[in-house]
C-alpha positions as CSV (number, residue, x, y, z in Angstrom):
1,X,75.7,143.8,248.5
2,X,76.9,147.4,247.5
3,X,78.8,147.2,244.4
4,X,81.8,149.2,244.3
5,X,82.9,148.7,240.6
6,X,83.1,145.2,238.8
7,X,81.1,142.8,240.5
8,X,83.4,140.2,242.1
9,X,82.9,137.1,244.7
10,X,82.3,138.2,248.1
11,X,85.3,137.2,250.7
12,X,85.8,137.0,254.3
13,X,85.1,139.8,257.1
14,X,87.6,142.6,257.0
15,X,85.3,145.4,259.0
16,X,83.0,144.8,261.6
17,X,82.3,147.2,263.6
18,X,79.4,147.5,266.3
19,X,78.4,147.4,269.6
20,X,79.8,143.4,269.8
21,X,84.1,142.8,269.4
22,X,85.3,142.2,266.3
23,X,84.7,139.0,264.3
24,X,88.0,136.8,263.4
25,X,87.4,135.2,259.9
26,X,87.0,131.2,261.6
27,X,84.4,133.1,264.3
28,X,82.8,134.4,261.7
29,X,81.8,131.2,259.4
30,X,80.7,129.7,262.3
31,X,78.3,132.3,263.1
32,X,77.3,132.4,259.7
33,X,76.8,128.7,259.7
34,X,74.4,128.6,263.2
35,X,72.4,131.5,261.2
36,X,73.8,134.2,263.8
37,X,74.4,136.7,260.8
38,X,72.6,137.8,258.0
39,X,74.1,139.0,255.3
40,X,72.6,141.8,253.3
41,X,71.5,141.3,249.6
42,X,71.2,144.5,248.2
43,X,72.9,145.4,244.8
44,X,73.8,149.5,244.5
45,X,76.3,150.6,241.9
46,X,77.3,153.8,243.8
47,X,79.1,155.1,240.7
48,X,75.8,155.4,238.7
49,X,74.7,158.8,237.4
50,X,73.0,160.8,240.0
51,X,69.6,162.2,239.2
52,X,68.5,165.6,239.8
53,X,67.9,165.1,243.4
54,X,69.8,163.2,246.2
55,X,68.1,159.8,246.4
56,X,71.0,157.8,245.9
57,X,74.2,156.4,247.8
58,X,76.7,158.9,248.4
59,X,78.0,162.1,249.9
60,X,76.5,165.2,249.3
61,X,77.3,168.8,250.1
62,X,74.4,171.6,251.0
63,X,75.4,175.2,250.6
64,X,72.8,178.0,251.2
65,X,73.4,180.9,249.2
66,X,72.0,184.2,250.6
67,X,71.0,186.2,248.2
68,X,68.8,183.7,245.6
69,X,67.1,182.4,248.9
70,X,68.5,178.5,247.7
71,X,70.8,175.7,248.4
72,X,72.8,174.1,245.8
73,X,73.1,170.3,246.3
74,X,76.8,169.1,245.1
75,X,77.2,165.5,244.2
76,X,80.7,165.5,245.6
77,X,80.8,161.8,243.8
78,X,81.4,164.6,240.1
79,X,81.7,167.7,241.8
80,X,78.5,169.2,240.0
81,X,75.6,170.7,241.0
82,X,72.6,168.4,241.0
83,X,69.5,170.2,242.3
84,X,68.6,174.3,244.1
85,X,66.1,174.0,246.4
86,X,63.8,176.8,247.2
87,X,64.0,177.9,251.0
88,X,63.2,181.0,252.8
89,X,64.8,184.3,253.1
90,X,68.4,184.7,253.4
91,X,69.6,180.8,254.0
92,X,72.6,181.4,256.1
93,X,73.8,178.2,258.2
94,X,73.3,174.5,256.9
95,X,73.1,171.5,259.4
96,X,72.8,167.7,258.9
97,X,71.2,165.0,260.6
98,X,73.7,161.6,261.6
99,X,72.0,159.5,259.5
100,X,72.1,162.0,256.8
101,X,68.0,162.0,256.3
102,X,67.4,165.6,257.3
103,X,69.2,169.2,256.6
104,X,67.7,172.3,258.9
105,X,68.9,175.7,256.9
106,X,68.5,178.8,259.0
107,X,66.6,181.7,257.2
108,X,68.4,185.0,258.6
109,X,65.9,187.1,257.2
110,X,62.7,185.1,257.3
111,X,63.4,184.1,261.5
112,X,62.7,180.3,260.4
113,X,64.4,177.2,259.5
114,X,63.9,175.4,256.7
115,X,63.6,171.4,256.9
116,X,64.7,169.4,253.8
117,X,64.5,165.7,253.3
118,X,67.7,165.2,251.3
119,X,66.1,161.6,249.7
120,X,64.1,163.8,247.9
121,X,65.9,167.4,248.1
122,X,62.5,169.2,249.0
123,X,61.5,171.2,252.0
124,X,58.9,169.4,254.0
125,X,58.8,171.5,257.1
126,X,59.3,175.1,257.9
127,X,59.8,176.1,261.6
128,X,59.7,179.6,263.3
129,X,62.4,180.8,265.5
130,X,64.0,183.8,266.7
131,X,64.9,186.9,265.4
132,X,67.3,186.5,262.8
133,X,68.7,183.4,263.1
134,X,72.4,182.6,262.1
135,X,74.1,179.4,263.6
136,X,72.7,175.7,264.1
137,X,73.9,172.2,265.6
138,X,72.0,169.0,265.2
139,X,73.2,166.7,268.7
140,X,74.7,163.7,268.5
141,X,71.8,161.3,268.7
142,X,70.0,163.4,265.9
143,X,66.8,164.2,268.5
144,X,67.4,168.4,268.7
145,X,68.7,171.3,266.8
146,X,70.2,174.3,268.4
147,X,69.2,177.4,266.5
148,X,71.5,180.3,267.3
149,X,69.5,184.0,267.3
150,X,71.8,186.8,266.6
151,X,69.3,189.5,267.3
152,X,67.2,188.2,269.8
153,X,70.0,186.8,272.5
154,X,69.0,183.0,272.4
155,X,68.9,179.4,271.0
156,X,66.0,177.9,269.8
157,X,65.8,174.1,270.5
158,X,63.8,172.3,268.1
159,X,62.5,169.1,268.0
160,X,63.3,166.9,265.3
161,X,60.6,164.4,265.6
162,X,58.0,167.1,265.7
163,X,60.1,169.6,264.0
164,X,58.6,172.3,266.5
165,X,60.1,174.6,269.6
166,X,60.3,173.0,272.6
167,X,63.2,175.6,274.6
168,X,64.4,178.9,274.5
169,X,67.7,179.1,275.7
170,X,69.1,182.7,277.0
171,X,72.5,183.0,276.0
172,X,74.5,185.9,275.3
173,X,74.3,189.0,272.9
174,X,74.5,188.1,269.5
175,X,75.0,184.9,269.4
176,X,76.0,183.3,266.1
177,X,77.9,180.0,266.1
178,X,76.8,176.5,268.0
179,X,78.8,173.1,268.5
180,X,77.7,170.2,270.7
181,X,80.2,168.2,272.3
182,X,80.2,164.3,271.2
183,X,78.3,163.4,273.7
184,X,75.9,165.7,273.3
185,X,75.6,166.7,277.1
186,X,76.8,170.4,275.8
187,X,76.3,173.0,273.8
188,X,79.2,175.9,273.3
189,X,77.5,179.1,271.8
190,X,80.0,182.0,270.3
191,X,78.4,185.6,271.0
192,X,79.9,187.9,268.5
193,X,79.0,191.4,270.6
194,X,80.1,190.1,273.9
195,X,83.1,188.3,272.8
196,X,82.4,185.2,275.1
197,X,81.3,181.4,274.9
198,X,78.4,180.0,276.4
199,X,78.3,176.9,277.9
200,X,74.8,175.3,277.8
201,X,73.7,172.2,279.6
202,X,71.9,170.7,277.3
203,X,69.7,167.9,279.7
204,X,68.3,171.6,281.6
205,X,69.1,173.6,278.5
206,X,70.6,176.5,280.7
207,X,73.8,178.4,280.6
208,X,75.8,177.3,283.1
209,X,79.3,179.1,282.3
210,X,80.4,181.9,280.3
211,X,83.9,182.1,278.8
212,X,85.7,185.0,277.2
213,X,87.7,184.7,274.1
214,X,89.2,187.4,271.3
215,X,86.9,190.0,269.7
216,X,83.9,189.3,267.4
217,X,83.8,185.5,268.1
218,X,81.7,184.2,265.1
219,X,82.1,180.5,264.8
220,X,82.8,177.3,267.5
221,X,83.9,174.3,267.1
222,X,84.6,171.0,268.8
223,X,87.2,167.8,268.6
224,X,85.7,164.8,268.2
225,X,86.8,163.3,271.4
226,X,85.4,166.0,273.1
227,X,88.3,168.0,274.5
228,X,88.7,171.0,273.3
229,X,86.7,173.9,271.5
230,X,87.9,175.8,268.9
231,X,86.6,179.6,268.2
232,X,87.1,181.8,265.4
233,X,87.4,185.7,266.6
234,X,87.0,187.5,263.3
235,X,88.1,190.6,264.8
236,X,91.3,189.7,266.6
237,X,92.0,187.4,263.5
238,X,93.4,184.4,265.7
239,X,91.6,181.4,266.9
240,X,90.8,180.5,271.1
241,X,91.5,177.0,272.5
242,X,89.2,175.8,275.3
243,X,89.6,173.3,277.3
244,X,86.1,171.6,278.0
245,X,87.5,170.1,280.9
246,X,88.1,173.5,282.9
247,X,86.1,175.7,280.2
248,X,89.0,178.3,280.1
249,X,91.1,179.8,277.4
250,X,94.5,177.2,276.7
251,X,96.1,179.1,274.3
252,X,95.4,181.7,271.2
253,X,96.3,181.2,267.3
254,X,96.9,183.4,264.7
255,X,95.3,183.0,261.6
256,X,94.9,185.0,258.3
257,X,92.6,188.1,258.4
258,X,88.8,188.0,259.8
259,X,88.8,184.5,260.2
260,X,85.0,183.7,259.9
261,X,84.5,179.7,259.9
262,X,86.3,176.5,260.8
263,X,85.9,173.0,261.4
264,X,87.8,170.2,262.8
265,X,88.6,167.0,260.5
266,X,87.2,164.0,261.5
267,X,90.4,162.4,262.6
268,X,90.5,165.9,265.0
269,X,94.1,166.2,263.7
270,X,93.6,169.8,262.3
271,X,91.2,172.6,262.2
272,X,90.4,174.5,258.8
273,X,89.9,178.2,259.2
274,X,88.7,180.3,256.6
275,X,90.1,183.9,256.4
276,X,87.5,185.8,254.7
277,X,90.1,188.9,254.0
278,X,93.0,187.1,253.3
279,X,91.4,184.4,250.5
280,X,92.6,181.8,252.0
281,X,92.3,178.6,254.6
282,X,94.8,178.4,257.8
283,X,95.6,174.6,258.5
284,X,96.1,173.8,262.0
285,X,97.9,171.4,263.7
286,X,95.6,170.1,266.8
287,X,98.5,168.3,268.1
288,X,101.4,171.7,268.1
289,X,98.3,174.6,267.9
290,X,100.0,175.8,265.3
291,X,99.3,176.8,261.4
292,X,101.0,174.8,259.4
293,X,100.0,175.7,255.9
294,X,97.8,178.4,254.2
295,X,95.7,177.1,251.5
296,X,94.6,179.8,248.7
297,X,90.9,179.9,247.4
298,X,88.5,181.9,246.3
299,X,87.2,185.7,246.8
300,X,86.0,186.0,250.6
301,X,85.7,182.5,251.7
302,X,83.2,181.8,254.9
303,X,81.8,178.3,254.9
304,X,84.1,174.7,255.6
305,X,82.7,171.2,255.8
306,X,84.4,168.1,255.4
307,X,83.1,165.0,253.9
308,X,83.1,162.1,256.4
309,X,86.1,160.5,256.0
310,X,88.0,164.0,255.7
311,X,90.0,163.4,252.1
312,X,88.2,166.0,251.3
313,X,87.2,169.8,252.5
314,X,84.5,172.3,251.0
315,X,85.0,176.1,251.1
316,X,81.8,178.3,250.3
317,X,83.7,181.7,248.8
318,X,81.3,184.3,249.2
319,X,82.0,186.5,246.4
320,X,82.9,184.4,243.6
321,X,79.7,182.3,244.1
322,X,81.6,179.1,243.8
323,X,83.2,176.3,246.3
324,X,86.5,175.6,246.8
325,X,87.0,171.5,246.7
326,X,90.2,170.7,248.3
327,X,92.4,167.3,248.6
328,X,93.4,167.2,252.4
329,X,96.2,164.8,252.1
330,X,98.1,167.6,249.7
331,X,96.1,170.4,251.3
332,X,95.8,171.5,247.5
333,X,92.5,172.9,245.9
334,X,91.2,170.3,243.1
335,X,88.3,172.2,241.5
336,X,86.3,174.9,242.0
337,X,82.5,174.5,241.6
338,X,79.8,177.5,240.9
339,X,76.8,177.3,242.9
340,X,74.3,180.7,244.1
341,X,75.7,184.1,244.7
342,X,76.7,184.6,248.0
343,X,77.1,181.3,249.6
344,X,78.0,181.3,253.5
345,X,77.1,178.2,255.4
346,X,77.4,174.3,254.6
347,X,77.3,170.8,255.6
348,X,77.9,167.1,253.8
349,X,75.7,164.5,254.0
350,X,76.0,161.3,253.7
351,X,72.5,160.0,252.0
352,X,71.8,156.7,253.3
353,X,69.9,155.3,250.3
354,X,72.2,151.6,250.8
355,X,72.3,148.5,251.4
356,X,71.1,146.8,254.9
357,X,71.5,143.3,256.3
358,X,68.6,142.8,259.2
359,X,67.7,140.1,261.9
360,X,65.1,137.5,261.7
361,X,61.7,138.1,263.2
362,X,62.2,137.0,267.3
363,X,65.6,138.0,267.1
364,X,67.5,140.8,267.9
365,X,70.8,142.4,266.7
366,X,73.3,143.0,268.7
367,X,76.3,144.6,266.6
368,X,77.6,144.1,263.0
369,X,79.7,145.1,260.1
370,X,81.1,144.6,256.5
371,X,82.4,141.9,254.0
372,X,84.8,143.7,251.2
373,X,86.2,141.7,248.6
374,X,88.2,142.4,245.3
375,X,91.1,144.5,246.5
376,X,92.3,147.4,249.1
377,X,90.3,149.3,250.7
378,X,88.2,151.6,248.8
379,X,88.6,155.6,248.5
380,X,84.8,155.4,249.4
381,X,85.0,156.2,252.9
382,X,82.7,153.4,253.8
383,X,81.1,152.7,256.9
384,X,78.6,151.4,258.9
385,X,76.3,150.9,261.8
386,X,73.0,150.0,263.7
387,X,69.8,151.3,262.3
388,X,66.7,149.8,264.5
389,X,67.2,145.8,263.7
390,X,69.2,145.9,260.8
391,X,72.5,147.1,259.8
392,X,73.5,150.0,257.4
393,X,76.3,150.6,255.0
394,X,77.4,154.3,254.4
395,X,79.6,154.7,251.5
396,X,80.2,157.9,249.2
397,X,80.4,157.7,245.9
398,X,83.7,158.3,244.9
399,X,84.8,154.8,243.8
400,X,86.5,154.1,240.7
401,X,88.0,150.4,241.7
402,X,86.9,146.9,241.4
403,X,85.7,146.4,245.1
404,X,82.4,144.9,246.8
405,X,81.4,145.6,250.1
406,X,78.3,143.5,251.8
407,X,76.6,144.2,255.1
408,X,76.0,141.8,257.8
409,X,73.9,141.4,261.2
410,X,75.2,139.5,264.2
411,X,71.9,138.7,265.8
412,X,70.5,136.6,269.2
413,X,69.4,133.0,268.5
């Protein structure tokens, strides 16, 4: 049971997600009562202090900061600081893992990425890519990271079981940014010199299309049904709209000046766009392609991130040394944290140190959920989902109420 706040009874079904339907309350006693479903029994107070690393529940945001050759780990649960971990030289770009284990940071000026276990906030792998890398994507099913080469013209793929090379991709020149598309079957590469998109199979890892867009395309993006890609052209200072489905240019946006990152909310109803030269985020509708606020923040902002649930959106400013936190409901910054000088790229992860309900030895699981009890839903953006033959909660660790949530496992006789 993961404790929310005040411990209270546990009460009847109200999220089950999974590969199975939905459980009704009456369906669910009974399956309860012919030992279908196991419920977890793991007590975590998600509101405890966090120590100086990240081996708790909760959400966590890793910025790289270019010029101390670190990453500052935010407990977004209190908005501080809680470690720096040493990486290599130059930590540019900041990617996650699904489950939330793993961060890969690309080192521009060392050619290598950085692997950090983020139960333990400590690098435990270092591998060597191309020349000068900037941009990288972890897929969908967490098995490959694109690594995007800025002076060498390709994408590393790396393994994440082995955490070693196993495809060079040719893509264009000076390529920067990377996205995968939900289902992972591609990969959309910005190149900032030839102001075009790549389009990579990723089951040949080729380049099967290339798409022009504005000038000095320097980040990509893409919905999270899979639509439609979104590209920030720095130089042109708007943003292109793909269509995945024909891979051609829908429309163009205007943003602030030198737009240099964005990133699509995970509802995919808008896109924030940092505008390095004008201090600020562009909001964008997904549904009108229109901007339809402009956020201030700090002194050249670059990086965006949102947590999972998107309340909530992190801006790295570059210059101040600091990130911007903002509330995306009033589209309003909240606080403003100080991490290294100079920090570009990040990512939030959710750190899956929670509470699992698994299936009896000779049986398997075949989908599964959450009890809550003791009032509305939480601001904890809580979820869950399959892990091997158990099943996971995710929550962050932003709850201040009185509410319990408790895993379950539907599993075979």
């Amino acid at each position: 049971m993961l404790n929310l706040g005040k411990r209270r009874l546990p009460g009847p079904a109200r999220h089950d997600t999974g590969p199975g339907r939905a459980l009704r309350w009456e369906t669910w006693v009974r399956a309860l009562t012919a030992g279908l479903i196991v419920l977890g029994a793991v007590a975590l107070p998600v509101t405890a202090a966090v120590p100086a690393h990240a081996a708790t529940s909760g959400t966590f945001v890793y910025v790289a900061n270019f010029t101390t050759n670190n990453v500052s780990v935010i407990n977004a649960a209190t908005n501080t600081v809680t470690a720096t971990i040493p990486v290599g030289t130059n930590p540019f770009w900041v990617a996650v893992t699904p489950d939330g284990t793993t961060a890969y940071v690309t080192n521009n000026g060392s050619n290598n990425v950085s692997v950090i276990d983020t139960t333990t906030d400590t690098v435990t792998a270092t591998v060597t890519v191309g020349t000068n890398p900037a941009g990288a994507a972890v897929s969908p099913d967490g098995s490959t990271v694109y690594v995007t080469n800025s002076n060498s013209g390709n994408v590393s793929v790396i393994s994440t079981a082995t955490n070693t090379v196993t495809a060079t991709v040719t893509a264009g020149t000076g390529p920067f940014g990377v996205a995968f598309t939900p289902d992972g079957t591609t990969a959309y590469v910005n190149n900032l010199v030839d102001n075009t998109v790549s389009v990579i199979n990723t089951a040949t890892d080729t380049a099967t299309t290339t798409i022009p867009v504005g000038t000095q395309p320097i980040a990509v993006a893409v919905s999270p049904d899979g639509t439609t890609v979104y590209v920030a052209n720095q130089s042109s200072n708007n943003v292109s709209v793909i269509s995945t489905a024909t891979n051609t240019v829908t429309t163009t946006i205007p943003v602030g000046t030198t737009p240099q990152t964005l990133a699509v909310s995970p509802d995919g109803t808008t896109v924030y766009v940092t505008n390095r030269n004008s201090n600020s985020v562009s909001v964008i509708s997904t549904a009108t392609n229109t901007v339809t606020t402009t956020i201030p923040v700090g002194n050249h902002p670059y990086g965006v991130a949102f947590s999972p649930g998107g309340t909530r959106a992190y801006v790295a400013n570059e210059l101040d040394g600091t990130v911007s936190v903002i509330n995306t409901a009033t589209d309003t910054v909240t606080t403003t944290i100080t991490v290294g000088p100079r920090p570009f790229g990040m990512a939030t992860a959710r750190v899956p140190v929670v509470a699992t309900a698994g299936c009896p030895t000779g049986s398997m699981i075949t989908g599964g959920g959450y009890q809550q009890s003791g009032g509305a839903v939480p601001p904890t953006e809580v979820t869950s989902r399959p892990v091997g033959n158990t099943w996971q909660i995710l929550a962050d660790n932003q709850s201040t109420n009185t509410t319990n949530v408790t895993p379950y496992a539907v599993c075979t006789p």
